[in-house]
N, C-alpha and C positions, 0 to 999 in steps of 0.2 A: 813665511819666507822660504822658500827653495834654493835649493843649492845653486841655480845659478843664477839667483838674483845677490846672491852674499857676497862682498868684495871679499876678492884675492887677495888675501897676505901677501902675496909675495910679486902684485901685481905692484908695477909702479904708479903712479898719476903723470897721464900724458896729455899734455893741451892742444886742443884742436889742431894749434901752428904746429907743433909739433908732428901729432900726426901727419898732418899734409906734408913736412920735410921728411918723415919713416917713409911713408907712400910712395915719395916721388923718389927717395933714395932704392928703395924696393925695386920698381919700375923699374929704373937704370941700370940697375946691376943685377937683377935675376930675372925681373920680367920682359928684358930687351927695349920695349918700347908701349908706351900709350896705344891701346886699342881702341880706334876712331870714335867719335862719341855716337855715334847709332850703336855700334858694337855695344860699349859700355852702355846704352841704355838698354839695350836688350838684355843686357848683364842686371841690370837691377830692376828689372822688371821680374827676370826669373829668380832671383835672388829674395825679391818681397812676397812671389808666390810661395816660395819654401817657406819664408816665417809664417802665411797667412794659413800653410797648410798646417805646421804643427800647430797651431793657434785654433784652427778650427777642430782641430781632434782631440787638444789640452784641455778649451775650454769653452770652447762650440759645442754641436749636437752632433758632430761630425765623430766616425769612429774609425779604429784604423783597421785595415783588413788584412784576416791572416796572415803573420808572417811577417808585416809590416814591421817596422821599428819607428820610437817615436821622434826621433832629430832633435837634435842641438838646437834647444834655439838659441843661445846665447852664440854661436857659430854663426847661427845665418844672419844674424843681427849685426855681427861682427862682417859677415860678406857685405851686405849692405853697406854699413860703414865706409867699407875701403873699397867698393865701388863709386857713393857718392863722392869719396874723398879724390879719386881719379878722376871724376867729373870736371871738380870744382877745380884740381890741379893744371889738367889742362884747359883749361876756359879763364885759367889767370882770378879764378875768385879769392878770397881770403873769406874762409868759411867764418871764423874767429867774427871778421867786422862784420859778415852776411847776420850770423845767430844774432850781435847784439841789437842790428836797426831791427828783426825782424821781430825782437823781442820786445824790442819800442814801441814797432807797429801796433803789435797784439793789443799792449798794453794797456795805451792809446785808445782802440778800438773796440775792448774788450771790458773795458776796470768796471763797468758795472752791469755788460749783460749777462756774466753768468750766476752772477751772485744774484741777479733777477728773475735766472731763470728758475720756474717753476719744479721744471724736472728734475732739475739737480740737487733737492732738497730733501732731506732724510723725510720720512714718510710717518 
């Protein structure tokens, strides 16, 4: 385990609703206003290319070049986050009830083809 996969002592536990009220409190008072959602998609579009980068360099074949630094990913993960969470704020979602149908969905849809699936079996 690496250090930024190990919870913060001194991090709180925040639930999704929550987050979404930090967000939208954030927003209003230091970020002026919601940036249109093309905006915010362009935002986390480049936002998953940063994770995808240190990720290909971490533990891809991918290497970093001279001088380079390796990036936060728990940052960009974090940028992610609080751009989907802008999303979903202004588009009136409740991420909270999104996760738990879509977790139904899966469930649902999923409860026995991965435990079928071949690949997925210690060798």
């Amino acid at each position: 385990m690496n250090d930024e996969s190990k919870p913060d002592k001194n991090a709180r536990d925040l639930t999704i609703r929550e987050a979404q009220e930090t967000v939208d409190q954030w927003i209003k008072t230091i970020g002026v206003r919601y940036f249109d959602e093309m905006t915010n998609l362009a935002q986390l579009v480049e936002e998953v290319g940063e994770v995808a980068r240190i990720l290909s360099r971490t533990c891809g074949e991918q290497s970093y070049k001279s001088g380079q630094t390796p990036g936060d990913l728990a940052d960009e993960l974090a940028d992610v986050m609080f751009v989907t969470i802008c999303l979903a704020n202004q588009s009136g979602i409740d991420l909270t009830a999104a996760l738990d149908a879509n977790l139904e969905k899966k469930t649902q849809r999923d409860k026995d083809r991965h435990r079928n699936n071949s690949k997925l079996r210690d060798s």
